[in-house]
N, C-alpha and C positions, 0 to 999 in steps of 0.2 A: 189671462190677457194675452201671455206670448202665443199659447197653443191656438187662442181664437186667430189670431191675424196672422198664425204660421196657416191654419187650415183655411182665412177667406185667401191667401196667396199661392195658396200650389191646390185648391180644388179646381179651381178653372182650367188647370195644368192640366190635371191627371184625368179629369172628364174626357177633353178636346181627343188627349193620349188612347184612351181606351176606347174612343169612337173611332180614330185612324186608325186602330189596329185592328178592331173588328171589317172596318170597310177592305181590310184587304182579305178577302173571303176565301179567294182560291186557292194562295201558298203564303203563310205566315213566315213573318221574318221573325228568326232565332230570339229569342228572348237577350240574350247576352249582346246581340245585333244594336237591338231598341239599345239598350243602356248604354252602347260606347254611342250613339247619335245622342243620346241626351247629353252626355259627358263630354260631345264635343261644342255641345252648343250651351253649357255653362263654361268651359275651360275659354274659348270667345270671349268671354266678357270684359276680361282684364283688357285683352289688347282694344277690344272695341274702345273701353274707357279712356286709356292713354291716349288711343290717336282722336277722339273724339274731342277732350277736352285740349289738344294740340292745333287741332281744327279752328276751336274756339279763336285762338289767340290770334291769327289770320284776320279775324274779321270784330271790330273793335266798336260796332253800332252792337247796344242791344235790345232796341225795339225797331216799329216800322216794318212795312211788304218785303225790304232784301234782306231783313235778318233774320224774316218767317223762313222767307225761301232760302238761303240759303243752310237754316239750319236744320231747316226739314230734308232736305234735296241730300246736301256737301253732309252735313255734319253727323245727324239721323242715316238718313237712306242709304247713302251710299257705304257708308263707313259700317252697319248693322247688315246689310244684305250684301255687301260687297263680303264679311268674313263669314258670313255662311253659306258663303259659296265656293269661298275657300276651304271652309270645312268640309264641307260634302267632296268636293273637288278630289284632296286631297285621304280622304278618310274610306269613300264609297264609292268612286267614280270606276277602280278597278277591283272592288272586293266582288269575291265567288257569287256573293250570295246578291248580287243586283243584276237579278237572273230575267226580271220580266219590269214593263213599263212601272206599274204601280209602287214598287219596292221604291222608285226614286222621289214619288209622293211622300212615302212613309218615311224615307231618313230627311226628307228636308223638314217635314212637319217637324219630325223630334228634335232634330234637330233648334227649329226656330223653338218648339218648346222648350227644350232646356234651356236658352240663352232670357227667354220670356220668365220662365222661373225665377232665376236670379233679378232680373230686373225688376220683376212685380215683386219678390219678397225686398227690396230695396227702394219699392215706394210707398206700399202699404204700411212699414213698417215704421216712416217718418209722415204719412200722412193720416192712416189708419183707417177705420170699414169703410167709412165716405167710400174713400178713395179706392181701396180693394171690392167692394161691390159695381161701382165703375167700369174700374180696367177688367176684370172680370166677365161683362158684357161687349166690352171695346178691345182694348188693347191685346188680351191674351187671344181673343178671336182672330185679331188683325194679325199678330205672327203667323198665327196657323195658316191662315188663308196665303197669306205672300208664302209660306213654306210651301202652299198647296203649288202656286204656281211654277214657282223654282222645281220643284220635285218633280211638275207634272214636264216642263222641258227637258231635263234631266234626263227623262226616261224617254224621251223623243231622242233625242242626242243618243244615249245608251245605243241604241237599237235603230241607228239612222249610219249611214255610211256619204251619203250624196249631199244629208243637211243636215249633216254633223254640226260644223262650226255654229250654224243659221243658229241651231236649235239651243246651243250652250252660251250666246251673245243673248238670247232672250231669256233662260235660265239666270242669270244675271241685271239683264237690264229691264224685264217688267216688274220684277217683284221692285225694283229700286224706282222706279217711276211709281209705281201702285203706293210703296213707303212714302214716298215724299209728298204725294200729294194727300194721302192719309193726312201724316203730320200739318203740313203746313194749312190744311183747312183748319185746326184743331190750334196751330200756333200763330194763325193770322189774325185774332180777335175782331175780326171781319164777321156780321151777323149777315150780310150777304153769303159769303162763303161759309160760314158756317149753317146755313141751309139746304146746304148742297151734301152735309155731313150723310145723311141718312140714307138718300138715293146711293151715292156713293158707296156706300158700306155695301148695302143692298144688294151691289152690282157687284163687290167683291166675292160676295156669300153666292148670291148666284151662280156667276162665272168659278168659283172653287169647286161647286158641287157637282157641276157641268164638268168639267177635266175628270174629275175622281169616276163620277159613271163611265167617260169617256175610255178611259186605259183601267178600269175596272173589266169593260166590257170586253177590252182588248187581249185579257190576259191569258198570255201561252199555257197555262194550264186550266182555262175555264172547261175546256173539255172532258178534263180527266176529274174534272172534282167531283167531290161527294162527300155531303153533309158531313158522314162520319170521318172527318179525316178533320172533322174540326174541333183543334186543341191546342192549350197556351194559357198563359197565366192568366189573360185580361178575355177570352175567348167566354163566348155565353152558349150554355146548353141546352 
């Protein structure tokens, strides 16, 4: 029973994991790279939890539209995507090896996936497969995707001088607008707005995959590569 619902909680992980890191095709990020962006974005969890449930106490309705939104928006969004931006910020914003656009895709993914791990092994684990086949489709997608976004400004900002600021303001505030309105379609128990779930998602997966070809495409070493230069743990031959 534990190993079933440890394995429906981190396979969605480690999938998402080894599809990022093959997408970055032309210069792999160090392996030991990946594991401190996983390790910062489970090490998050704690504080997300404290200020999260300090949030709570602020607002004292718990049902009804202001308690969707603010607890999707203030409480969710901001507080979940405001520390992993912190983390990145502070972890990857000046290391060596955030050498080209794409690298800043891949630590915020890992990032959101390590923070996504803990979380999903914390709701599977009192809700069980229902609920880990679920988030598994939904939830561990939707970090990825807001990581996507984060990452993919990130590496605008990296490599920008004129729309720097521009570029690290939205690094920040679309993955936090994309969360919030995630959640709150999801916390509104609104069958209007939750109509809207699917398009919605749609257009995140969309728009995620759209960036990654984007700064895929763009990458300072697409010129020099060559197949055989491809190797790493999660790398396919």
């Amino acid at each position: 029973m534990f190993n079933n619902l440890l394995f429906v909680s981190l396979a969605p992980v480690i999938i998402i994991a080894f599809y990022i890191y093959n997408r970055d095709k032309y210069e792999k990020e160090p392996f030991p790279i990946l594991l401190k962006a996983l390790l910062a974005g489970v090490l998050i969890v704690l504080p997300v939890v404290i200020v999260e449930r300090l949030l709570m106490i602020f607002y004292q309705e718990r049902e009804g539209i202001g308690y969707a939104l603010y607890n999707a928006f203030v409480v969710a969004g901001l507080t979940e995507e405001g520390m992993k931006f912190l983390a990145f910020y502070l972890v990857f914003w000046k290391n060596k090896n955030f050498n080209e656009k794409f690298d800043g895709i891949v630590y915020a993914v890992f990032i959101a996936l390590g923070f996504a791990a803990i979380e999903n092994l914390l709701y599977v684990f009192r809700g069980g497969y229902g609920v880990g086949l679920i988030r598994a489709v939904t939830a561990i997608p939707a970090h990825a995707l807001f990581g996507i976004v984060m990452g993919y400004y990130f590496g605008l900002a990296r490599f920008s001088t004129s729309h720097r600021t521009f570029y690290l303001s939205l690094a920040f505030l679309l993955p936090f607008v994309f969360h919030g309105i995630y959640d709150f379609i999801l916390m509104s128990n609104s069958k209007i707005l939750l109509t809207l779930f699917i398009p919605v998602f749609f257009y995140f997966v969309v728009s995620g995959f759209k960036k990654m070809e984007r700064l895929s495409d763009d990458s300072a070493f697409k010129d020099s590569y060559s197949p055989d230069d491809e190797s790493g743990p999660f790398s396919i031959d």
